[in-house]
PDBQT receptor file of N, H, CA, C and O in Angstrom, charges set to zero:
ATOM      1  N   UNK A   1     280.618-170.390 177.679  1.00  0.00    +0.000 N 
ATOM      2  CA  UNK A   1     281.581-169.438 178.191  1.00  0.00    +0.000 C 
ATOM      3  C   UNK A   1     282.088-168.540 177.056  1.00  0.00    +0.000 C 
ATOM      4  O   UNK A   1     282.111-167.310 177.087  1.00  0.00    +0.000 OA
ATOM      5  N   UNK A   2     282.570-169.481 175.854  1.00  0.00    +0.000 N 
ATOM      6  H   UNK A   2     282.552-170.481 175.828  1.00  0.00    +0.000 HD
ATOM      7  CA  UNK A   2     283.017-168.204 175.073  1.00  0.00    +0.000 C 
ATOM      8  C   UNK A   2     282.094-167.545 173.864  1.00  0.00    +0.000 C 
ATOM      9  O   UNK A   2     282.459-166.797 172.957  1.00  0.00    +0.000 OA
ATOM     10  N   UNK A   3     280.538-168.169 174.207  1.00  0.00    +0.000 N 
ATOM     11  H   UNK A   3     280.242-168.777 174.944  1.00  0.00    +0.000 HD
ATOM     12  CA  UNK A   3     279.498-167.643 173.271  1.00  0.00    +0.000 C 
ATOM     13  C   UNK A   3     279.516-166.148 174.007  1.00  0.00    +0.000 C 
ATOM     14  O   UNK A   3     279.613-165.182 173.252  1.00  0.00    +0.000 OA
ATOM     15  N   UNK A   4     279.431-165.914 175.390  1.00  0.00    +0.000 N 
ATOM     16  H   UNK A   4     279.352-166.699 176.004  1.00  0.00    +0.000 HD
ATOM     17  CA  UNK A   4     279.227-164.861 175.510  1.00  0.00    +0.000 C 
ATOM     18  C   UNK A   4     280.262-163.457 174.984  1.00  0.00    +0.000 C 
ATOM     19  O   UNK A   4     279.968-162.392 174.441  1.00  0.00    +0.000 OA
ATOM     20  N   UNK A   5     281.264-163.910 175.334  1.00  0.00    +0.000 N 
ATOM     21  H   UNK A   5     281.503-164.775 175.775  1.00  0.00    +0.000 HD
ATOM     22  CA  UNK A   5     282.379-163.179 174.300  1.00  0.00    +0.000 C 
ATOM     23  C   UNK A   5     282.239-162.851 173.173  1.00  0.00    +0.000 C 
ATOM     24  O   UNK A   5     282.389-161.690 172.792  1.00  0.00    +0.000 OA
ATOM     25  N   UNK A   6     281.870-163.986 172.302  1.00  0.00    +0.000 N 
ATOM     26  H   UNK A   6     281.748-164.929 172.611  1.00  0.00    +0.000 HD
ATOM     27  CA  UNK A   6     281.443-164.178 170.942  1.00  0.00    +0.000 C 
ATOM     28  C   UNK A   6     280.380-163.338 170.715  1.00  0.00    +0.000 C 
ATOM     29  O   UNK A   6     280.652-162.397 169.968  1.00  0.00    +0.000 OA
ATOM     30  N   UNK A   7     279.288-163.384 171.115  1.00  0.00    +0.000 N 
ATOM     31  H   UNK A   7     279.067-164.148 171.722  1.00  0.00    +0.000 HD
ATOM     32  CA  UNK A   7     278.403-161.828 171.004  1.00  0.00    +0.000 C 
ATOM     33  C   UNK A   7     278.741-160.660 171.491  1.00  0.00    +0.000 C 
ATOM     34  O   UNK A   7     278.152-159.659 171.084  1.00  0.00    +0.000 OA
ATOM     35  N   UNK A   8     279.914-160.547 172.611  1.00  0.00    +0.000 N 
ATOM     36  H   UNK A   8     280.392-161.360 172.942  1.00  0.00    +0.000 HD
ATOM     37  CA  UNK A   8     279.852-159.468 172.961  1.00  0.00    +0.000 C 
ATOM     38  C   UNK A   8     280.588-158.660 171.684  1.00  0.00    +0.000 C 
ATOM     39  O   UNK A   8     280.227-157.502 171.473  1.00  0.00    +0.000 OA
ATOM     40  N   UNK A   9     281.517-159.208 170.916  1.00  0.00    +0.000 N 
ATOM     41  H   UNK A   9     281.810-160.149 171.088  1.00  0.00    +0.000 HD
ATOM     42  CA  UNK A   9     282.434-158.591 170.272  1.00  0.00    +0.000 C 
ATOM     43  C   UNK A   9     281.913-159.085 168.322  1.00  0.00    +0.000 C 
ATOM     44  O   UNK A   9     282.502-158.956 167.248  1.00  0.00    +0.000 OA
ATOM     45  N   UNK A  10     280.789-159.557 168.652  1.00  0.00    +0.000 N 
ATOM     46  H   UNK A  10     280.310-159.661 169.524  1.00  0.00    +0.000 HD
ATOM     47  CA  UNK A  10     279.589-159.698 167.585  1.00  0.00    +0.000 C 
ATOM     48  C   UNK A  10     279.947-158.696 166.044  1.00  0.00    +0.000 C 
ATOM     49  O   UNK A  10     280.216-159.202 164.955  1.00  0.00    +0.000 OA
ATOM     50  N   UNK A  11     279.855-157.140 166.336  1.00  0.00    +0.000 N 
ATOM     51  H   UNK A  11     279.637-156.728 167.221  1.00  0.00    +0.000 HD
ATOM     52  CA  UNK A  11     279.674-156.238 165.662  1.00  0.00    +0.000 C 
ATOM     53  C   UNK A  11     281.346-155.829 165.639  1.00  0.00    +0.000 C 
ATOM     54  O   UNK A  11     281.577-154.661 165.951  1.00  0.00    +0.000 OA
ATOM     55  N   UNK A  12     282.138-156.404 165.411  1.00  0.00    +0.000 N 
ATOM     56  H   UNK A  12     281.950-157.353 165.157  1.00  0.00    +0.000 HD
ATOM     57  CA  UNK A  12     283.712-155.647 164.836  1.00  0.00    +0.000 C 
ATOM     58  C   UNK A  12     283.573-156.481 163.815  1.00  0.00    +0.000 C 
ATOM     59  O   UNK A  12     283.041-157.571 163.602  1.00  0.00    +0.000 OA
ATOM     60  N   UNK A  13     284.395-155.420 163.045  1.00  0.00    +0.000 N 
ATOM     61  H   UNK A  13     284.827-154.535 163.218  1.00  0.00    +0.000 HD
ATOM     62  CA  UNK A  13     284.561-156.248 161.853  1.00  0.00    +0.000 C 
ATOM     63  C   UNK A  13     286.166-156.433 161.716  1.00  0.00    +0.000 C 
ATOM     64  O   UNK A  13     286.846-156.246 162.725  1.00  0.00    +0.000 OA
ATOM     65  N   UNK A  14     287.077-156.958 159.947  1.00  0.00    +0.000 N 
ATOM     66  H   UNK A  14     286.525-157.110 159.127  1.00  0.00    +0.000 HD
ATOM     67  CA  UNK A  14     287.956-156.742 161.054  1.00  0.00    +0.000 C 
ATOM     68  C   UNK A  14     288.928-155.918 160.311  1.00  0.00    +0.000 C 
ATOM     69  O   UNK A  14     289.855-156.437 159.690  1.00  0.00    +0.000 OA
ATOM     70  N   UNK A  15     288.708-154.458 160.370  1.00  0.00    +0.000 N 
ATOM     71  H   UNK A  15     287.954-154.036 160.875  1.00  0.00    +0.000 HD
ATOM     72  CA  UNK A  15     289.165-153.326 160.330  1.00  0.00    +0.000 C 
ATOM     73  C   UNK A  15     289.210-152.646 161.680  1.00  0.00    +0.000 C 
ATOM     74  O   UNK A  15     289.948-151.686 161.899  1.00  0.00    +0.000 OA
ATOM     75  N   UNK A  16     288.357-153.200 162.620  1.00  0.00    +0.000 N 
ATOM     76  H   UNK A  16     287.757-153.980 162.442  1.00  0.00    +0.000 HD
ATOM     77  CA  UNK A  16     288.441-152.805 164.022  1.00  0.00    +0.000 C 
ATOM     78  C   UNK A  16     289.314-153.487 164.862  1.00  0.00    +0.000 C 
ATOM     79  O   UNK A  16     289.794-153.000 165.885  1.00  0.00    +0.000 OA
ATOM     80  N   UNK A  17     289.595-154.969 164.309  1.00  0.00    +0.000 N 
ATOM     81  H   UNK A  17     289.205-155.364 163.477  1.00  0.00    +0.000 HD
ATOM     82  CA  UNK A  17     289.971-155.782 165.293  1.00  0.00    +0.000 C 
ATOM     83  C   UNK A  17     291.322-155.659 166.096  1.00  0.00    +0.000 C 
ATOM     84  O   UNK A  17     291.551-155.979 167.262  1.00  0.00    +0.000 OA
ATOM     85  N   UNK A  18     292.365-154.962 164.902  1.00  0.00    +0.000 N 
ATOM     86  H   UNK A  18     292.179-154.702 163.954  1.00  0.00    +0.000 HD
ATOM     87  CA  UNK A  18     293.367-154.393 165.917  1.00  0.00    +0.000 C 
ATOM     88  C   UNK A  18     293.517-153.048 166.849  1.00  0.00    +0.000 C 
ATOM     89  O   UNK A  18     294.604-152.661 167.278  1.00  0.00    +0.000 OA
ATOM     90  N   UNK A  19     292.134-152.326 167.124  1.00  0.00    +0.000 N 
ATOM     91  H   UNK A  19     291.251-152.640 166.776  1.00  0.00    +0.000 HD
ATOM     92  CA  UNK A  19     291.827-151.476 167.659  1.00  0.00    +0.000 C 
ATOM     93  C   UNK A  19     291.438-151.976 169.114  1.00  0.00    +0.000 C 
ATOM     94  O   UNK A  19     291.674-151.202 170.042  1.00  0.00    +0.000 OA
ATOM     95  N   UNK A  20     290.962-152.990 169.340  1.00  0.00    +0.000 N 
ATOM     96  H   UNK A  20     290.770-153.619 168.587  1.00  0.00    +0.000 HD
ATOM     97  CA  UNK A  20     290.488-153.725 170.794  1.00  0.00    +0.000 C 
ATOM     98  C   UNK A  20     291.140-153.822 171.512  1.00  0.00    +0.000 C 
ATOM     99  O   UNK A  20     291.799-154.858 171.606  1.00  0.00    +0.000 OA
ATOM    100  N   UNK A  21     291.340-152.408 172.698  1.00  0.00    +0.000 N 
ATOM    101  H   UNK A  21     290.805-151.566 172.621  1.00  0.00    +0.000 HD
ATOM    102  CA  UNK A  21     292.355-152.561 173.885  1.00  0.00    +0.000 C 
ATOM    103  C   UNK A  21     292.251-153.882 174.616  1.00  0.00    +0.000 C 
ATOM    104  O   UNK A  21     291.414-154.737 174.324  1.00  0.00    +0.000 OA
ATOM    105  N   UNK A  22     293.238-154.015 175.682  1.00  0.00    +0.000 N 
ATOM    106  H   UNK A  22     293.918-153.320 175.919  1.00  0.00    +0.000 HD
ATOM    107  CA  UNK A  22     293.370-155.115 176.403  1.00  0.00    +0.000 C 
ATOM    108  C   UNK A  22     292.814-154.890 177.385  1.00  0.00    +0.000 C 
ATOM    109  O   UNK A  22     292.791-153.827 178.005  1.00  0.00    +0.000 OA
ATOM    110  N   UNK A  23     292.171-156.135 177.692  1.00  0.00    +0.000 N 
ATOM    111  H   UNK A  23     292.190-156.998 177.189  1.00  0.00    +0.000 HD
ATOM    112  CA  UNK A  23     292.556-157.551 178.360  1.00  0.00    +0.000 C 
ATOM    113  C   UNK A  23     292.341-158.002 176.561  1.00  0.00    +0.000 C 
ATOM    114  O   UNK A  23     291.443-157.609 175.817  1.00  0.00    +0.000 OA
ATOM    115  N   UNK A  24     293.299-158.784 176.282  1.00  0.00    +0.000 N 
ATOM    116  H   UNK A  24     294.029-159.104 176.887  1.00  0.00    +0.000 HD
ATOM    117  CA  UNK A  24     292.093-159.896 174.802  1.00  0.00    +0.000 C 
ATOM    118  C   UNK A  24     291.684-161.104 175.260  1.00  0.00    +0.000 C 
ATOM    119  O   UNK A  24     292.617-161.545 175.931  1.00  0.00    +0.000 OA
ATOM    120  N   UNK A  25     290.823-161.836 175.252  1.00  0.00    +0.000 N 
ATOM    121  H   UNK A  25     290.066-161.477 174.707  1.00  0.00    +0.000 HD
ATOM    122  CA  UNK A  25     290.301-163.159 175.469  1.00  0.00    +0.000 C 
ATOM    123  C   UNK A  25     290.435-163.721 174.358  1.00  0.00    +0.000 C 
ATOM    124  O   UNK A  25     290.353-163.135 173.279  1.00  0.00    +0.000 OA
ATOM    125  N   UNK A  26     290.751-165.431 174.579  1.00  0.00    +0.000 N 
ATOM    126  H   UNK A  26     290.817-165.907 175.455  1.00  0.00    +0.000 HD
ATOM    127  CA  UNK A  26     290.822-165.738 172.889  1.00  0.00    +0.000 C 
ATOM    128  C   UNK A  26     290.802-167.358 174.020  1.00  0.00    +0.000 C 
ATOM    129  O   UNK A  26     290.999-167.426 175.233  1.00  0.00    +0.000 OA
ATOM    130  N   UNK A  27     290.515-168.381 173.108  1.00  0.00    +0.000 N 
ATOM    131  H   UNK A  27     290.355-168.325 172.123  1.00  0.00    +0.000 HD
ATOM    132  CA  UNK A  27     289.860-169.875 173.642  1.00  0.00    +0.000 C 
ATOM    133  C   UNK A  27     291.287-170.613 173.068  1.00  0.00    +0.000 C 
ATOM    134  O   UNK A  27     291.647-170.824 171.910  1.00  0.00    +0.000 OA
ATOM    135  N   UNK A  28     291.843-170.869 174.170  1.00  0.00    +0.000 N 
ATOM    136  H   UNK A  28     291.550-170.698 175.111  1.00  0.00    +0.000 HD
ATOM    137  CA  UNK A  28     293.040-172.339 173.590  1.00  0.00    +0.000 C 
ATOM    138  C   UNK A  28     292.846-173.736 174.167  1.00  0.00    +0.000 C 
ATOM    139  O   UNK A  28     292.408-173.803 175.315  1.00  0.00    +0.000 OA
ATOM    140  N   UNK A  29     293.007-174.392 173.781  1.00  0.00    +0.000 N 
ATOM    141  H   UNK A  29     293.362-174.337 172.848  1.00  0.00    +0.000 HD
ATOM    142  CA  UNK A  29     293.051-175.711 174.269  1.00  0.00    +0.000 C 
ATOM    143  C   UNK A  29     291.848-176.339 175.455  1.00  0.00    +0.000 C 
ATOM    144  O   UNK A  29     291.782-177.181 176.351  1.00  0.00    +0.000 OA
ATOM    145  N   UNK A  30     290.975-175.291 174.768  1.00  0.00    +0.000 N 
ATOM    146  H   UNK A  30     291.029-174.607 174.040  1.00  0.00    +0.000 HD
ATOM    147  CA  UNK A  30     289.204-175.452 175.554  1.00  0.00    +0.000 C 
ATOM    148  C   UNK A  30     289.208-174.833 176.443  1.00  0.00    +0.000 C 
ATOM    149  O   UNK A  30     288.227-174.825 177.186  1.00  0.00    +0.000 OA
ATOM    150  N   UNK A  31     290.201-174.160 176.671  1.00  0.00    +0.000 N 
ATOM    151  H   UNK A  31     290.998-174.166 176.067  1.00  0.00    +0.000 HD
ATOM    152  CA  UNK A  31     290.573-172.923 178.229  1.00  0.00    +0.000 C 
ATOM    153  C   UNK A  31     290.707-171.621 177.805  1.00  0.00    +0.000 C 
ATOM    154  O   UNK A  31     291.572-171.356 176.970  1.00  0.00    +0.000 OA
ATOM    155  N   UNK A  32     289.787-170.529 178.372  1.00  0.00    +0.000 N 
ATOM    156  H   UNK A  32     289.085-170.744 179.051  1.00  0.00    +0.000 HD
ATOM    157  CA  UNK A  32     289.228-169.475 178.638  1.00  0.00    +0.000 C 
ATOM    158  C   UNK A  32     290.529-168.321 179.157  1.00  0.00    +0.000 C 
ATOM    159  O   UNK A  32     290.659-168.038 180.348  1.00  0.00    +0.000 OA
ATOM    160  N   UNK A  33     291.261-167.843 178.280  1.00  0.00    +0.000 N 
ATOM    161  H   UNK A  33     291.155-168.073 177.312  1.00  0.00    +0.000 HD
ATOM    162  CA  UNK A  33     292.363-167.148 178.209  1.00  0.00    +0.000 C 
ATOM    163  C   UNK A  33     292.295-165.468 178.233  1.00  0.00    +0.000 C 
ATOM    164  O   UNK A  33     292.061-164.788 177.234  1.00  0.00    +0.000 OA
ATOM    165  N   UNK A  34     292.528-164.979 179.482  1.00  0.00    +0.000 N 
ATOM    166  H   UNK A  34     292.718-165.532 180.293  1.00  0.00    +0.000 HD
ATOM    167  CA  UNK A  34     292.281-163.483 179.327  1.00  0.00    +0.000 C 
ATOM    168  C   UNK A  34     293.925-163.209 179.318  1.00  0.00    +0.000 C 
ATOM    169  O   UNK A  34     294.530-163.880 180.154  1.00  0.00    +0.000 OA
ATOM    170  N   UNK A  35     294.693-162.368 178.537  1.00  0.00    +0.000 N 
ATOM    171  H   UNK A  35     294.202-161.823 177.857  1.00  0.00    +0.000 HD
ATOM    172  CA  UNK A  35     296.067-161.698 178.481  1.00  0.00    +0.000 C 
ATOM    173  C   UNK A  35     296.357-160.334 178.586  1.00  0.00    +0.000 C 
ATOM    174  O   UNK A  35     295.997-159.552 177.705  1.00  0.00    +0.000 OA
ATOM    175  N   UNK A  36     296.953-159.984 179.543  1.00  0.00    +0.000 N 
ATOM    176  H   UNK A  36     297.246-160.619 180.258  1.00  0.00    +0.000 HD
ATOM    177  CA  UNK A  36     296.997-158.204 179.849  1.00  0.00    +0.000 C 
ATOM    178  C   UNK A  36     297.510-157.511 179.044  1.00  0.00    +0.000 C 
ATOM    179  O   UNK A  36     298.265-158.128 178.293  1.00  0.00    +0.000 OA
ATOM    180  N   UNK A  37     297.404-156.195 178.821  1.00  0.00    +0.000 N 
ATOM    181  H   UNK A  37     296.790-155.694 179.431  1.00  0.00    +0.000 HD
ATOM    182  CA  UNK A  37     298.703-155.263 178.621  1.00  0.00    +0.000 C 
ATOM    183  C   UNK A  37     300.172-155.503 178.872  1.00  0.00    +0.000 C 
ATOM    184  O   UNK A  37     301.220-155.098 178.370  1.00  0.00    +0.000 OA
ATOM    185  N   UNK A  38     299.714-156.608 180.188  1.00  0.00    +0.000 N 
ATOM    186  H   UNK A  38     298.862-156.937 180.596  1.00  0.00    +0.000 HD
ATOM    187  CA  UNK A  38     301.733-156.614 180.653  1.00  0.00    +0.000 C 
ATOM    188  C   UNK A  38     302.545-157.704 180.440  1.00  0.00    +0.000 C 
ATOM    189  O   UNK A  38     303.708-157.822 180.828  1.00  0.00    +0.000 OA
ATOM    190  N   UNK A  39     301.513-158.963 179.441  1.00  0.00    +0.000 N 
ATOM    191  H   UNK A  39     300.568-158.868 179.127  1.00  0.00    +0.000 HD
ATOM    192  CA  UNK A  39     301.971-159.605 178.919  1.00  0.00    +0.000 C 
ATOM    193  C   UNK A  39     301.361-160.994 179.800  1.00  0.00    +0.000 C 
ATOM    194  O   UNK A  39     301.508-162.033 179.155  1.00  0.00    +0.000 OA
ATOM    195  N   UNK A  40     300.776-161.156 181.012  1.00  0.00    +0.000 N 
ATOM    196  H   UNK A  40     300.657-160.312 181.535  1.00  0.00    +0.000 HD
ATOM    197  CA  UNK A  40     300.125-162.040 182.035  1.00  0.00    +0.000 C 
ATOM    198  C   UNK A  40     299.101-162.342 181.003  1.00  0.00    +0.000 C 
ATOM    199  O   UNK A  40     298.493-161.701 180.146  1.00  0.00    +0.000 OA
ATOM    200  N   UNK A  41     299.162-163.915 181.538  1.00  0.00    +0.000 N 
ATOM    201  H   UNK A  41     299.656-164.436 182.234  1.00  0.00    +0.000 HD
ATOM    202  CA  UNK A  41     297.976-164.349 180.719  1.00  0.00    +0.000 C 
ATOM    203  C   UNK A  41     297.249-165.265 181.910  1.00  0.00    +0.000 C 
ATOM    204  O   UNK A  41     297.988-166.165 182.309  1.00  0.00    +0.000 OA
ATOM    205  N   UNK A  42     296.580-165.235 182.238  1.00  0.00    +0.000 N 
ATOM    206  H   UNK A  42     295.980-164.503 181.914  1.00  0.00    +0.000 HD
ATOM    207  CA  UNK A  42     295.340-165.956 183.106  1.00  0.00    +0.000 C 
ATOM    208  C   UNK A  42     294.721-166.840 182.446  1.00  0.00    +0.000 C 
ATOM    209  O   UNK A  42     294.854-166.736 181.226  1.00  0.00    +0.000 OA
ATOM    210  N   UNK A  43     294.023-167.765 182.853  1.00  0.00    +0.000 N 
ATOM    211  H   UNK A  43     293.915-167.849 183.843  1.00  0.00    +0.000 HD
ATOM    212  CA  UNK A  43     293.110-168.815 182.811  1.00  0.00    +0.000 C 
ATOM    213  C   UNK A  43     291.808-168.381 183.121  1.00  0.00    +0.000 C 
ATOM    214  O   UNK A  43     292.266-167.373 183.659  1.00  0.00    +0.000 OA
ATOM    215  N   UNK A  44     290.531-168.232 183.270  1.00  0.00    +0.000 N 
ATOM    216  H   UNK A  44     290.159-169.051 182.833  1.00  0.00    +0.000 HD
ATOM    217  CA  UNK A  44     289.360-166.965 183.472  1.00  0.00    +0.000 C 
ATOM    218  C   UNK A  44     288.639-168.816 183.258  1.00  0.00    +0.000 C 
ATOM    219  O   UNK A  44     289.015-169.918 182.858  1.00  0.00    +0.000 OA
ATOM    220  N   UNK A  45     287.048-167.948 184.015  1.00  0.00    +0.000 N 
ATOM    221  H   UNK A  45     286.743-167.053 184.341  1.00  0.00    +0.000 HD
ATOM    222  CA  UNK A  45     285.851-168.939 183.674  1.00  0.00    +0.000 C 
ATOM    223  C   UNK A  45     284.987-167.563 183.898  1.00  0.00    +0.000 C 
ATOM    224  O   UNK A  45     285.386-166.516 184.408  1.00  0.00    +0.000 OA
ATOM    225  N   UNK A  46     283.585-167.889 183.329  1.00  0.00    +0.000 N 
ATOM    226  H   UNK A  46     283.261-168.739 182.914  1.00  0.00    +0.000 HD
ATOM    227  CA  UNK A  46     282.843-166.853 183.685  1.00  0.00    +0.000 C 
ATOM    228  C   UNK A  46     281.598-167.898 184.530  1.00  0.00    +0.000 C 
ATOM    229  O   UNK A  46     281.311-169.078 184.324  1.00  0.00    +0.000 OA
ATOM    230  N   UNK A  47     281.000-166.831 185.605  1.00  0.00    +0.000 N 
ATOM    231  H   UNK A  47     281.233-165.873 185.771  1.00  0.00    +0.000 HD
ATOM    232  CA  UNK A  47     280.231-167.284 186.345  1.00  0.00    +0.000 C 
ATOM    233  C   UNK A  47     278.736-167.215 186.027  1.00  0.00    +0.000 C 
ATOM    234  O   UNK A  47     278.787-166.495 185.030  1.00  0.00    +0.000 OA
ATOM    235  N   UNK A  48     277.369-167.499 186.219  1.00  0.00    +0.000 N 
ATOM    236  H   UNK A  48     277.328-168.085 187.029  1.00  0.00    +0.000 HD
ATOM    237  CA  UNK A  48     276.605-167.471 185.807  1.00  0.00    +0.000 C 
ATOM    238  C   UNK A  48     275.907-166.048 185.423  1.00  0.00    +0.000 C 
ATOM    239  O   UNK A  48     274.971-165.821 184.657  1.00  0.00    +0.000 OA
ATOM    240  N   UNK A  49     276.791-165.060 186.325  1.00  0.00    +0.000 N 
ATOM    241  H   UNK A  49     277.552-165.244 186.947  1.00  0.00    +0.000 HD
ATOM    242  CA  UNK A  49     276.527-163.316 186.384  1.00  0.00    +0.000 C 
ATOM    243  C   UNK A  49     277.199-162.893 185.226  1.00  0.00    +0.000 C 
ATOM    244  O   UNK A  49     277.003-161.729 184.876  1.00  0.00    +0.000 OA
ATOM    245  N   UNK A  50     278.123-163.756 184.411  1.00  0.00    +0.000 N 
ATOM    246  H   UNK A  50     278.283-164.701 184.695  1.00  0.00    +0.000 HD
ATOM    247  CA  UNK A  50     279.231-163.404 183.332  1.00  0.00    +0.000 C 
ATOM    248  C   UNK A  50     280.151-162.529 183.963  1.00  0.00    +0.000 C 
ATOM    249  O   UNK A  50     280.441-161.448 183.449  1.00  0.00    +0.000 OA
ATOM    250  N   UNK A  51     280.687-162.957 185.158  1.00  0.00    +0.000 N 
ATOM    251  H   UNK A  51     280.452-163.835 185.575  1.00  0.00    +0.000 HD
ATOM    252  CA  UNK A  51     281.592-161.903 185.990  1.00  0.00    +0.000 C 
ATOM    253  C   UNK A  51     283.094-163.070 186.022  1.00  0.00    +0.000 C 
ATOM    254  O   UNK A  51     283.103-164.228 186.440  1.00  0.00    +0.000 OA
ATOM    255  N   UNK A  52     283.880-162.534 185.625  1.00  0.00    +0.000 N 
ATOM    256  H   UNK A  52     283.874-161.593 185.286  1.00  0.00    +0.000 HD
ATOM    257  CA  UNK A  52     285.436-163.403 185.698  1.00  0.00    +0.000 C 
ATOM    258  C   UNK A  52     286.067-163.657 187.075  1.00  0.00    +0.000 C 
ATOM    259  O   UNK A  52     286.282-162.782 187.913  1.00  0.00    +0.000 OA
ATOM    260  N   UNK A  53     286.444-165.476 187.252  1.00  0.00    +0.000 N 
ATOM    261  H   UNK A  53     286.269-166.188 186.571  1.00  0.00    +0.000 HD
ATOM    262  CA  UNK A  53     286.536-165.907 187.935  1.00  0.00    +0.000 C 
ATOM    263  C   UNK A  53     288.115-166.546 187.311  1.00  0.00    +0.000 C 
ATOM    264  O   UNK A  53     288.338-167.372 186.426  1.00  0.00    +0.000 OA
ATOM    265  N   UNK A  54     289.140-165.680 188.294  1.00  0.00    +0.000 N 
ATOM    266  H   UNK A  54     288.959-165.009 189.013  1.00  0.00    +0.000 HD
ATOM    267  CA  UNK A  54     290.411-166.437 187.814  1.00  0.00    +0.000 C 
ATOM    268  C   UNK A  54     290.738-167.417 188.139  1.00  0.00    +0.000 C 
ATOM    269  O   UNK A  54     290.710-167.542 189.363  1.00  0.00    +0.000 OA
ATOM    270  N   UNK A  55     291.324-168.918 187.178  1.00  0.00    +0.000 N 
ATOM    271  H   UNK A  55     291.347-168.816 186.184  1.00  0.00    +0.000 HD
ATOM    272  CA  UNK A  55     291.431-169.837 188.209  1.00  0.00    +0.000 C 
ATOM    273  C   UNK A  55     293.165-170.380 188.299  1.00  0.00    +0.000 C 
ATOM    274  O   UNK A  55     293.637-171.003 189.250  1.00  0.00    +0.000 OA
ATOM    275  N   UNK A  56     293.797-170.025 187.256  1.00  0.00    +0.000 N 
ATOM    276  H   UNK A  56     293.413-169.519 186.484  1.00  0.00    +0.000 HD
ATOM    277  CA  UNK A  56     295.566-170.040 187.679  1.00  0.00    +0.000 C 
ATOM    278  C   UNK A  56     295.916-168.771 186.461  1.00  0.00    +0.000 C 
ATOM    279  O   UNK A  56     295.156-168.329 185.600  1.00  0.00    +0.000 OA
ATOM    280  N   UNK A  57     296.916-168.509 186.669  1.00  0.00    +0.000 N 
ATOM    281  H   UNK A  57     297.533-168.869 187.368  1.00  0.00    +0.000 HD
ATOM    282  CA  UNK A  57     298.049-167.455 185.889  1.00  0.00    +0.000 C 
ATOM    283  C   UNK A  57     299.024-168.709 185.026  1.00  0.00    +0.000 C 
ATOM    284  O   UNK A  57     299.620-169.720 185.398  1.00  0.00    +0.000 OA
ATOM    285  N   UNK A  58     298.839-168.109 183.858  1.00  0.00    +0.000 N 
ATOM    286  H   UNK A  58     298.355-167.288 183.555  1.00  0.00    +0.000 HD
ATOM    287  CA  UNK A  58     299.835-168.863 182.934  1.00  0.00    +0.000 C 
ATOM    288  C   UNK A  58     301.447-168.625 182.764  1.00  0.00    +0.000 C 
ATOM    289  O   UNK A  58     302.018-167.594 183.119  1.00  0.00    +0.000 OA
ATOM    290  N   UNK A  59     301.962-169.547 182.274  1.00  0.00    +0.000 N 
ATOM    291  H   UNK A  59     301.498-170.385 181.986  1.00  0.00    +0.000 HD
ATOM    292  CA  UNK A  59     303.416-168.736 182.190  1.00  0.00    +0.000 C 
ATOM    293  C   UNK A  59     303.353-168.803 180.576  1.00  0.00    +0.000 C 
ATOM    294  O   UNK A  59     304.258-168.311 179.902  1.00  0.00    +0.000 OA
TER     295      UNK A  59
């Protein structure tokens, strides 16, 4: 799940890295974390299409 992330964002280095609009994804506690612009942070899985599948909203 988060290899694919991991290549997608492969080529930043990190002079770019605070340039990466939102959603950010980032891996906590073995759970697949997408966080908005509005401060919502979701729980995400990706499906075998690599298409996001929400499965609760965090507080």
């Amino acid at each position: 799940m988060m290899e694919y992330l991991k290549r997608k964002f492969a080529r930043l280095n990190s002079q770019n890295m605070g340039k990466i609009p939102f959603p950010h994804y980032y891996e906590e506690n073995g759970k697949l974390i997408k966080e908005l612009e509005s401060g919502e942070k979701w729980e995400i899985r990706l499906d075998e299409k690599h298409r996001e599948v929400l499965i609760e909203r965090l507080k």
